[in-house]
N, C-alpha and C positions, 0 to 999 in steps of 0.2 A: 331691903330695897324692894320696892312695891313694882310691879309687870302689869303696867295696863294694856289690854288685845283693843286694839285699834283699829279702823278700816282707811282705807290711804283713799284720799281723795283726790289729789292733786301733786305732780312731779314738779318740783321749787328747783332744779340747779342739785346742790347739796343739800339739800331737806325736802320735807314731805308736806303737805298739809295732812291732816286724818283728823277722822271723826271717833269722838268716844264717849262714855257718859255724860264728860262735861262740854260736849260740843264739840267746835271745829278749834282746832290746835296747830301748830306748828312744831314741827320735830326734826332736829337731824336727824340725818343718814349716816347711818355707821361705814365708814369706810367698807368696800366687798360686802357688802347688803345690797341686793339690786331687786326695786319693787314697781310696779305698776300699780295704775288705779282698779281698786275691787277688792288687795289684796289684803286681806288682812296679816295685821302687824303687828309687835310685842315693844313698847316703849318702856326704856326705863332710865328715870331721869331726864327726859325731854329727849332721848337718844331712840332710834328706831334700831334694834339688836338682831332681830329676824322675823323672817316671814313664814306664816304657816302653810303648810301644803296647803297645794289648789287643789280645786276641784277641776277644775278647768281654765285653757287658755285661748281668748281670740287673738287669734294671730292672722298676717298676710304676711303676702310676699313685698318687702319695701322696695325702693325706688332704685335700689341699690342691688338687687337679686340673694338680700339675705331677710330670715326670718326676723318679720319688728312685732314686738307684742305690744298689742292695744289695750288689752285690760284681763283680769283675771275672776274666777269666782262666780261667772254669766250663769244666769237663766233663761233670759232672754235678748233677743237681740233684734231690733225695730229695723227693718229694710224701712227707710223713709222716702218715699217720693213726692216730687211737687207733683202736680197737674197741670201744672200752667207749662211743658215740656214732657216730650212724647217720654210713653213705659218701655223703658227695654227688658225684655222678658231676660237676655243675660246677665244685667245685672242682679236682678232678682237672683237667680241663679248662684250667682257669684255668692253675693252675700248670705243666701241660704245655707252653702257648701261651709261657710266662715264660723256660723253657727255650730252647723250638725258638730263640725271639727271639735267646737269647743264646751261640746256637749247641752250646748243651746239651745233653744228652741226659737226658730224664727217664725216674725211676726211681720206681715207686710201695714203698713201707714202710708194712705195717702194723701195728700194733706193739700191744702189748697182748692177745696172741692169748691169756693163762690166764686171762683177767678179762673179755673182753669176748666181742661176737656170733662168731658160727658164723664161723671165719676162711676155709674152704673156701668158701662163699659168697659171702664179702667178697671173696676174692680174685679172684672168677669177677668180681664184679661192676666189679671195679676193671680186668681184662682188658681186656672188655666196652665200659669206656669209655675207655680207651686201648690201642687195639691196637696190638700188635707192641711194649709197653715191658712189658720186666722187673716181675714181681710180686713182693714178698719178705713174706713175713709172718713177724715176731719175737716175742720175750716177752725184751726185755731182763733181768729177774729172773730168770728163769733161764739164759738163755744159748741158747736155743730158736732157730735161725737166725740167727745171729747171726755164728757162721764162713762162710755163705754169703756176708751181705754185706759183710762184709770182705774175702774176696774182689777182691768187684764193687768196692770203693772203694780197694783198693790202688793205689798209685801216679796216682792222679786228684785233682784240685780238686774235691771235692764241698758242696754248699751244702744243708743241708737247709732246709727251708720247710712250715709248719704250725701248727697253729692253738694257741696256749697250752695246755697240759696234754697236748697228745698224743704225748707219751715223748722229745721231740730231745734234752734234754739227758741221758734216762736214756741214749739212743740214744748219744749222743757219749762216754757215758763208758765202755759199753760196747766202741765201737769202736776209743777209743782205749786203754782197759786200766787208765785210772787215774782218779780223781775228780775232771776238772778244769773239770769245767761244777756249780753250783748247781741240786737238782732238787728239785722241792714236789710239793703234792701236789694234787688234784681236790676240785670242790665233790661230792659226792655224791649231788644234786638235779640237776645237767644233767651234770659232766663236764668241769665249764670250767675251768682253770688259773690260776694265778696268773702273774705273768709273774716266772718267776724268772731270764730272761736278758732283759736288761734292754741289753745291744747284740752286734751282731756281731764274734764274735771265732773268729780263727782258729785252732784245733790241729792240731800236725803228729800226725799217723798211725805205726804200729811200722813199718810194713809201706812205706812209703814214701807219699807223696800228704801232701794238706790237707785238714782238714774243714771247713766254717768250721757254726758252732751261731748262731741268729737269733733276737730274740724273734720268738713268739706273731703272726701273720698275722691276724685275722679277717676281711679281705672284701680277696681277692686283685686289684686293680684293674689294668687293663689298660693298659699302653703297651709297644706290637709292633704290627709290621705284620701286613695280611692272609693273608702267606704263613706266619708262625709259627703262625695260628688255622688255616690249612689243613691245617700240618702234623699239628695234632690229628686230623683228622677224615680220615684217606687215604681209607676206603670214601666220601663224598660226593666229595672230590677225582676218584677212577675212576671213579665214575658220571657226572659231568662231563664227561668227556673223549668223553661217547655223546650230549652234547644237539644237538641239530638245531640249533642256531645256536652259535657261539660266543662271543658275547656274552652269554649266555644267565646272566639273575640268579636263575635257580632260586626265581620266584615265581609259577609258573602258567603260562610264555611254551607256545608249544605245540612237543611236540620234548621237553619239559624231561625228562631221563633221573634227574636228581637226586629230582624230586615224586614221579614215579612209582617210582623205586624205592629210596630212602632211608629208612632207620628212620625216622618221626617224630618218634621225640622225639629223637635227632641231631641230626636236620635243624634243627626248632626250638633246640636247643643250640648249633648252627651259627649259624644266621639271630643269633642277641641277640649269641654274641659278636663275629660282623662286626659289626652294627650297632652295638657299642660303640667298636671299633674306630675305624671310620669317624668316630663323633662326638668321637671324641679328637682325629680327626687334622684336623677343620673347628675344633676350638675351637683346635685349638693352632697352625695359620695364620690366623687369626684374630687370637689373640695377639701374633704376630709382624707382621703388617700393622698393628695397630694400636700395635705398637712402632716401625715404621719412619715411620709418620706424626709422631707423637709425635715421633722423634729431628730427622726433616725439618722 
């Protein structure tokens, strides 16, 4: 019996699509096999048997307040914005934290630069609230940056992530070279999208790597530890390392190097997404205690 290692492209119901020497394939799912896209896979017979350890997983928090995995395997992960609708430095934020979690490296895109705000601003602004990550600003329609980030995504697992309408799948079809994502178009009153991707699927790249195109994100919910929301913020992280105690919760203690000299709206940007954190990780032992009474 021959074991061919697969990459999953696409969640079918009970089967997979995955890609392998000979292309894009069709495979069931073995009963208690449970896979996302990214992950690679071991077919045999047309049958999906298991899945290899991750290296990594992007996860949030779903709609439901339990952990939903988005895909598996990342190197990178494209925070996508329109310009034609204002930057919110949170979401950046958000999505950066989703990254570091999953051992990622986030990449801001932002896309829309012939139609939308002052891109040189946006891009300053997007720096700004994630320092030291890659800024890219494209115009998919034309082709306007477009060979820089293909570049950056050659030969990597790339995931993009953003909010319905702000260009991923123009993005994806750009990068890949052919039309193989469905793309609509904007309300012209806000900017909002329609959700023309409709689930997670993966395209291979010219250039080597995987993209994988997502529906439409609107409120990026959090499940990662403290240290992937640290990793957003390194200027509070260094000022930390100067507080008079080290225990020190960066609320006023005296010593505190973070209060006195951290941006404030960082800092607050800081303070909510720990504090979101933390109350995920009390409801979700909580959960589990009250599962283990129940099974007792």
């Amino acid at each position: 019996m021959t074991t061919e290692r697969v990459r999953v492209a696409r969640h079918d119901g009970p089967s997979l699509q995955v890609l392998g020497e000979s292309g894009a394939t069709t495979a069931a799912l073995k009963p208690g096999v449970e896979a996302v896209p990214g992950d690679w896979a071991f077919v045999e017979d047309g049958v999906v048997v298991g899945i290899a350890p991750r290296t990594g997983v992007l996860r949030r928090r779903g709609h439901d307040g339990t952990e939903q995995l988005l895909a598996a395997n990342v190197d990178l992960v494209l925070a996508v914005c329109g310009l034609d609708r204002p930057l919110r430095a949170g979401r950046l934020h958000r999505t950066a934290a989703l990254a570091w979690d999953a051992g990622a490296v986030p990449v801001v895109v932002l896309t829309k630069a012939d139609v939308g705000e002052d891109a040189e601003e946006a891009a300053e602004a997007a720096a700004a609230a994630l320092p030291g990550c890659d800024v890219h600003v494209v115009a998919a329609s034309s082709g306007a940056g477009i060979d820089e980030l293909r570049a950056a995504v050659a030969g990597r697992a790339t995931v993009l992530v953003g909010e319905s309408g702000a260009g991923k799948s123009t993005l994806v079809n750009a990068l890949v070279g052919a039309d193989v994502a469905a793309t609509g178009a904007v309300r012209e009153g806000d900017a909002k999208g329609r959700h023309t991707t409709t689930r997670r699927e993966l395209y291979e790249l010219p250039g080597g790597g995987v993209l994988l195109d997502s529906p439409g994100i609107r409120a990026v919910g959090l499940w990662v530890d403290a240290d992937a929301v640290d990793a957003v913020f390194p200027d509070i992280e260094e000022l930390a390392e100067q507080c008079r105690f080290g225990d020190c919760n960066h609320t006023g203690e005296p010593g505190c190097a973070v209060v006195e000299g951290a941006d404030p709206g960082r800092l607050a940007a800081w303070q909510e997404l720990r504090r979101e954190v933390e109350s995920v990780e009390r409801t979700e032992h909580e959960r589990r205690r009250d599962g283990r009474k129940a099974a007792g």
